[in-house]
N, C-alpha and C positions, 0 to 999 in steps of 0.2 A: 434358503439357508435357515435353520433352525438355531437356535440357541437357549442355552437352561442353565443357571447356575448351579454349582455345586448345592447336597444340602448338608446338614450341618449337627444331623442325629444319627446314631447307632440305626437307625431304621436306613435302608439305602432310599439313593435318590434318583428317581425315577422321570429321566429328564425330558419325555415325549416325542423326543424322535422313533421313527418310522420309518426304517427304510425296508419299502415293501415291491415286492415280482413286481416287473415291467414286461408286459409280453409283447411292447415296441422295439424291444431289445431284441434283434435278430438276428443270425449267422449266417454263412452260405455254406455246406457241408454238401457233400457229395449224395448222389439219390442213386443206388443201385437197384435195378429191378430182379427178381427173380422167379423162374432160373435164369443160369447165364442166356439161355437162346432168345430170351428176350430181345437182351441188349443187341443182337445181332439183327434181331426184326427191327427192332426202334433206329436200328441207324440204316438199314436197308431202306425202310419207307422216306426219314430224311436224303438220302443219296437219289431217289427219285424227283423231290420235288427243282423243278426250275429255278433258275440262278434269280431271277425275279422276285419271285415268293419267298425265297429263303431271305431276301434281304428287306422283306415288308415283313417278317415274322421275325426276324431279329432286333429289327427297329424297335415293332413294339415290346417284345421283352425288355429293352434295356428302356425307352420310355415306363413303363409299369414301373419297372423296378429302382429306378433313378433316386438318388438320394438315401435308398435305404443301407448301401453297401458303399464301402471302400474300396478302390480299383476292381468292382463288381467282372471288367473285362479280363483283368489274368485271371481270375481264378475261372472263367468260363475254358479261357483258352489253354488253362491247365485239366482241370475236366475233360477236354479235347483230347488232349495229349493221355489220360489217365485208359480213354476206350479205344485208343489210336490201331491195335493191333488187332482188335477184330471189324476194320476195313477189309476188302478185300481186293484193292488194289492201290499201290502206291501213288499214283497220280496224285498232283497236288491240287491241296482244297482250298477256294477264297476264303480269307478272314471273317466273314460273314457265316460259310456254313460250317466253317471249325468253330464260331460262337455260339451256334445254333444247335450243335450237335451238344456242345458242353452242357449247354442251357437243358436238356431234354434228359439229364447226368445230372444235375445240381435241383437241391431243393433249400428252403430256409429254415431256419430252426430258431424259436424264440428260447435262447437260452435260462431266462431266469420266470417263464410263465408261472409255472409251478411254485416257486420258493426261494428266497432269499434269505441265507441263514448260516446256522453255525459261527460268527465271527471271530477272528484274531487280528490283534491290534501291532503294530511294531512301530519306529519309530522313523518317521522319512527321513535316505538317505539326504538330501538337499533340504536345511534351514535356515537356509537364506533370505533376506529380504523378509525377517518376523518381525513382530514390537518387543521388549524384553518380556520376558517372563512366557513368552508364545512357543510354542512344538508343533511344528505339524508331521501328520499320522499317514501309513497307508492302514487301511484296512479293508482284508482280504476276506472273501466271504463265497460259499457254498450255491454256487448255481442252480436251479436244477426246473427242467423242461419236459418234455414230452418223451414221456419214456422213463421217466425217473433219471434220466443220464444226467449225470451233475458234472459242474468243470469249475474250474477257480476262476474270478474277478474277483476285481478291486474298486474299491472306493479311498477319497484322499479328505484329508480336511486340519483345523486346527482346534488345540487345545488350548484357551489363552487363560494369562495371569490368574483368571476368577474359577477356572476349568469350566468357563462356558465352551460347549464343544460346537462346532458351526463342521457342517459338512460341504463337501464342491460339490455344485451341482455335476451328473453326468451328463456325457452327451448320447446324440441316439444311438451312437455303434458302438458293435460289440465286435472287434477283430481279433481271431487267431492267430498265434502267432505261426512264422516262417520255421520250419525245420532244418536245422541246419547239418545237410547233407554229410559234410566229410567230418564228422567225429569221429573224435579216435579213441582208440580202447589202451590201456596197460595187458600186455600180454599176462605177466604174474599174476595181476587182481580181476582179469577175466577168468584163467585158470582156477585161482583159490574159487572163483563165485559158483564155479562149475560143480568141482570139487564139494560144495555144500549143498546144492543142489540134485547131490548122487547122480553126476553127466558124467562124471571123470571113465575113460576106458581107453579101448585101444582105437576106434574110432576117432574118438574126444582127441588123442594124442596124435594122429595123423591130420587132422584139422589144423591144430594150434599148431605142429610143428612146421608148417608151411611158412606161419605167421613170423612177421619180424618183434621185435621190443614193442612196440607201440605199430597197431593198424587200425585200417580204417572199415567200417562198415564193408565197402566194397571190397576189401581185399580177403573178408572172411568170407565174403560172398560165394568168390572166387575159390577159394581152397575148401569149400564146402561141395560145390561142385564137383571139381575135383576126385576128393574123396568120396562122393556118389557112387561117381563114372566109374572109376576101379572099383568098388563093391558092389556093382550091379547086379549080382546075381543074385547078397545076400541085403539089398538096399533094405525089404520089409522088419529087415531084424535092427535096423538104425535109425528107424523112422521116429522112434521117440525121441531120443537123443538128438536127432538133426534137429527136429523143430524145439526141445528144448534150447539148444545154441541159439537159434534165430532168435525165440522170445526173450532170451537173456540180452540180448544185443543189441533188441527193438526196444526194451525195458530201459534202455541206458540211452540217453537219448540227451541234444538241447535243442534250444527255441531259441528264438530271438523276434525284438519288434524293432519297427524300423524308429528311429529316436523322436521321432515327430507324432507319434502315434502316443494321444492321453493316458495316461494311469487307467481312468477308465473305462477306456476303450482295448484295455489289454484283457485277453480272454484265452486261459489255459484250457484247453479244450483236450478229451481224451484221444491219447495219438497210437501209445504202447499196448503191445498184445493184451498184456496186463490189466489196462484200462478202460477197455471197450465197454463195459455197463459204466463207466464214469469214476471220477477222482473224488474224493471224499473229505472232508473235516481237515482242511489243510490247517497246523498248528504253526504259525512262522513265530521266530526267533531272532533278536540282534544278538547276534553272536559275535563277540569280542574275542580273538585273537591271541594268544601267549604276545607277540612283539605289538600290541596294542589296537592290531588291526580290526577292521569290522565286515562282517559278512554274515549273509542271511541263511536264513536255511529255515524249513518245513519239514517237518514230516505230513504224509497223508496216507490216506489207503486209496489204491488202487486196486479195483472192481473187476472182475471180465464175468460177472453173472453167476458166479460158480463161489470162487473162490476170493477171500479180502489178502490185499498182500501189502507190506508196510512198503511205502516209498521214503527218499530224501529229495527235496527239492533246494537247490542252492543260487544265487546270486547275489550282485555286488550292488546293483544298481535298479534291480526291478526292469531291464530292460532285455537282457539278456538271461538267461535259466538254463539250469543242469539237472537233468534228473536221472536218479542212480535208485539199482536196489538196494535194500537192506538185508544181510544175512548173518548167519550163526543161529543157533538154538535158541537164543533169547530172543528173535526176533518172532513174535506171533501175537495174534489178533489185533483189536484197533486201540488207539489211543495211545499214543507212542508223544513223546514232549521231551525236547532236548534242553537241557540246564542252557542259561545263555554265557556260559564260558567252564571253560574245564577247571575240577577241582582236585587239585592233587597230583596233578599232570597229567589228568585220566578224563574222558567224557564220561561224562553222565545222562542217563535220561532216564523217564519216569515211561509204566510200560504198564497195561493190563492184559496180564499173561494167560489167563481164564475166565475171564469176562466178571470177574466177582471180586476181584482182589486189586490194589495198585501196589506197583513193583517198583524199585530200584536197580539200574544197572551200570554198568561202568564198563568201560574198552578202551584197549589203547590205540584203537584206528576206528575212526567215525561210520564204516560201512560194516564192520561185524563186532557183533556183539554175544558172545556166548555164556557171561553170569547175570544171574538176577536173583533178586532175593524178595521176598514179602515186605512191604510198607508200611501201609496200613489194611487195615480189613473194615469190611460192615461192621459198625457198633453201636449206631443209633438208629429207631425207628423209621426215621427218614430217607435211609440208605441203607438198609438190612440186604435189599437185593442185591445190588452192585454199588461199586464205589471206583470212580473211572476220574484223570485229572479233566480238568478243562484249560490247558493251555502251558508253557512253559513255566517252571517255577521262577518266583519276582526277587532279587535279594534286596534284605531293609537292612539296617542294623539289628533287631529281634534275629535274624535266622532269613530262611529261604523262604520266603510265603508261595506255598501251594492252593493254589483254588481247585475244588474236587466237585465233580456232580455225586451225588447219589437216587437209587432211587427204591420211592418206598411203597405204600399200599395204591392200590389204583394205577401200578406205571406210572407213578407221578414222581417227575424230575427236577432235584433241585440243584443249588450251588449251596457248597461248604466252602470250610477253608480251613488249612492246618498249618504248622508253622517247621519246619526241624533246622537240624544244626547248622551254621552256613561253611566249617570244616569238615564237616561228617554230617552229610544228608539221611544216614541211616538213624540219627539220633531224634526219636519226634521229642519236640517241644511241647508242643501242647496242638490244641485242638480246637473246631466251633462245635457246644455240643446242641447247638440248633440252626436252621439253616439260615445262612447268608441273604438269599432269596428263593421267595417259590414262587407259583407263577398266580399271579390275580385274575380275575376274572374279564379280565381286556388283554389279556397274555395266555388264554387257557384253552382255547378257540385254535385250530389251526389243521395242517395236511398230523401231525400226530399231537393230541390234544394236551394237555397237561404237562409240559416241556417246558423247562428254561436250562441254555445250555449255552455253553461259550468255548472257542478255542483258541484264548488270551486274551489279556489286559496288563496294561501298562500302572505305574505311578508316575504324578505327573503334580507337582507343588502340593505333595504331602494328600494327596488324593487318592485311590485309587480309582481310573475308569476303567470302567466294565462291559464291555458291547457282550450285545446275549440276543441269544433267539426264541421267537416264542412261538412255541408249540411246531417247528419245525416247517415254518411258515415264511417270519417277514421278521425285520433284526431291529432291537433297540440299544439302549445305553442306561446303567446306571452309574452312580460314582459316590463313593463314602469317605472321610477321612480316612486318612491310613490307622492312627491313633487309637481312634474308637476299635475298627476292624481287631489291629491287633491284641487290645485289649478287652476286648472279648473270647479274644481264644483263652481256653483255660487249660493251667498244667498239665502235662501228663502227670 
């Protein structure tokens, strides 16, 4: 564990934690070969070997592999089950060569080899058991492995009385969560998402009208079918539309871990169609409630190699997750940050609608959003190119403190900060007209060089702390008075 006390000048303070890629950190994910006819030689030559050898070959795999994995044996014997149908005969298999088969189907994946980055900071649901004046934190941080595929982990730790920050150590595993099979959809708000999506037709209306108020995965499964069968003649002409239904279905999705299973050892791994190049810059949020309640929620992007698409991620407790799309016109590109409680009886969120500008938007339902309006724009040298938030905006007495990146000559990225109204977020207050931090020459080094970037920060006894990445690498911490900060923003 590390620790740094606050510092205590308009200069931030720069506390020398490191938390840097661990490529001991590994997964078990599925290994598909191709083409398909592989997979059917690869289990042909397993169905030849002797009941013998298969159980000296399995041995040794799960000796090798021992201790790297958690119940490393279901997911072999899910694997199993995942190639089961190109067997070619039902006869039953001993435990041994359905492990073995799985085994020959699974490969491992060091999720954070490549970079540990991007951070956002929120406030742990459980504070129990602190010393006065103590918070303790999750913070959620940008994976990313072989292939560029990135997924969400967590790190947990505390901020005490002095804001020395101390981190948990983690432990070696890194576990996926369970998908939780029977989610249900809302008829109406699968429809409206359809409907924004340009899927809406006479198809799209033979599907859903099968469906009851509320169904489940399987049961649209089932009326999609269906609706094939009878259009079979003209299936080529629904073939977009079927697979956009699925991907919207697949896109809405939960998880869950099982409650015994560490902070971090919780590992959001890409599941949805959507996702498949990896999950992105997740922004989390304590979001407080009209009846006073609290519940979390992210935004991120989700990736499929092609296209960036804005997700919601939600939970109550970091054990269990919800993940839903975002839609309406307002929704597009990255960098999406939800206010942490509605103002006006409206959500709000801050949004970079062009890659150059930051936005303002408001809706009266959390999944669509359709106005937006300009923010702020480039106005200093430092951020002439773009101007993107880093994380959800913080309320103080002054107004709504916004942390913003910019970037300026060189690709070179920094942190600002700007301050607006806390009735009316369209009103700027005032401004930093130099940056917050940039990156020094032990931060400038990295997988994209000249980078400091954050996707939130907390205040914390008139502090604020700031977890940040450098150079899109490995993630540190600074932390300033709030005081100084916001007395340096100057008027509009």
């Amino acid at each position: 564990m590390t620790r740094k006390p606050c510092g205590s000048y308009m200069q931030i303070n720069r506390t020398g934690i490191v938390l840097s890629p661990n490529s001991k950190r590994v997964v078990l994910r599925p290994f598909i070969p191709l083409p398909e006819e592989r997979t059917l030689r690869i289990i042909a030559r397993l169905s030849a070997l002797p009941e013998a050898e298969v159980g000296e070959l399995i041995a040794n795999v799960l000796e090798e592999f021992h201790g790297r994995h958690q119940r490393p044996r279901d997911f072999l014997l899910a694997r199993f089950e995942d190639v089961r149908e190109h067997l070619i005969t039902d006869a039953p298999l001993s435990e041994n060569r359905r492990l073995l088969i799985g085994a020959y189907f699974t490969q491992e994946y060091a999720v954070e080899s490549a970079a540990l980055f991007n951070p956002s900071i929120v406030w742990h649901p459980d504070q129990s058991g602190l010393p006065k004046g103590t918070r303790r934190f999750v913070l959620s941080l940008r994976a990313t492995g072989e292939g560029h595929l990135s997924s969400i982990t967590f790190r947990s730790g505390v901020v005490d009385s002095q804001c020395a920050i101390s981190i948990d150590k983690p432990t070696r595993f890194a576990t996926p969560a369970d998908v939780v099979t029977d989610t249900w959809y809302q008829k109406t708000l699968f429809l409206r998402k359809l409907a924004e999506l340009g899927l809406a037709g006479g198809f799209t209306n033979r599907v859903v009208g099968r469906l009851d108020k509320e169904f489940s995965l399987e049961q649209l499964d089932e009326a999609l079918e269906l609706a094939v069968r009878e259009n079979r003649m003209r299936h080529h002409e629904f073939d977009t539309v079927l697979d956009g239904i699925v991907t919207l279905a697949r896109s809405n999705y939960e998880i869950t871990y099982l409650p015994e299973t560490k902070l971090s050892e919780r590992l959001i791994f890409p599941y949805s169609p959507t996702e498949t190049a990896g999950m992105e810059d997740a922004r989390f949020v304590r979001f407080q409630e009209e009846d006073g309640g609290i519940r979390y929620y992210a935004t991120y992007s989700a990736y499929d190699g092609r296209l960036v698409l804005p997700q919601l991620l939600e939970t109550d407790d970091f054990l269990d997750f919800k993940m839903h799309t975002l839609n309406g016109p307002a929704i597009a590109d990255k960098g999406l940050a939800l206010f942490p409680r509605k103002i006006n009886g409206r959500y709000a969120m801050l949004s970079r609608q062009d890659g150059e500008n930051l936005f303002l938007m408001y809706s009266d339902m959390l999944h669509f959003w359709h106005s937006k309006r300009v923010l702020i724009r480039p106005t200093y040298p430092w951020d002439f190119v773009q101007v993107g938030n880093c994380g959800s905006p913080i309320e103080t007495d002054a107004g709504w403190l916004i942390l913003t990146h910019g970037v300026g000559p060189m690709r070179k990225y920094s942190i600002g900060a700007f301050l607006v109204d806390r009735d009316d977020p369209s009103r700027l207050i005032g401004r930093l007209k130099h940056p917050l931090l940039t990156p020094n020459e032990e931060e400038r080094e990295g997988y994209v060089p000249n980078v400091v970037y954050s996707c939130g920060a907390v205040v914390h006894n008139d502090h604020l702390i700031l977890p940040y990445a450098m150079s899109d690498y490995a993630t540190t911490f600074g932390t300033i008075p709030l005081n100084e900060l916001l007395s340096a923003i100057e008027p509009e």
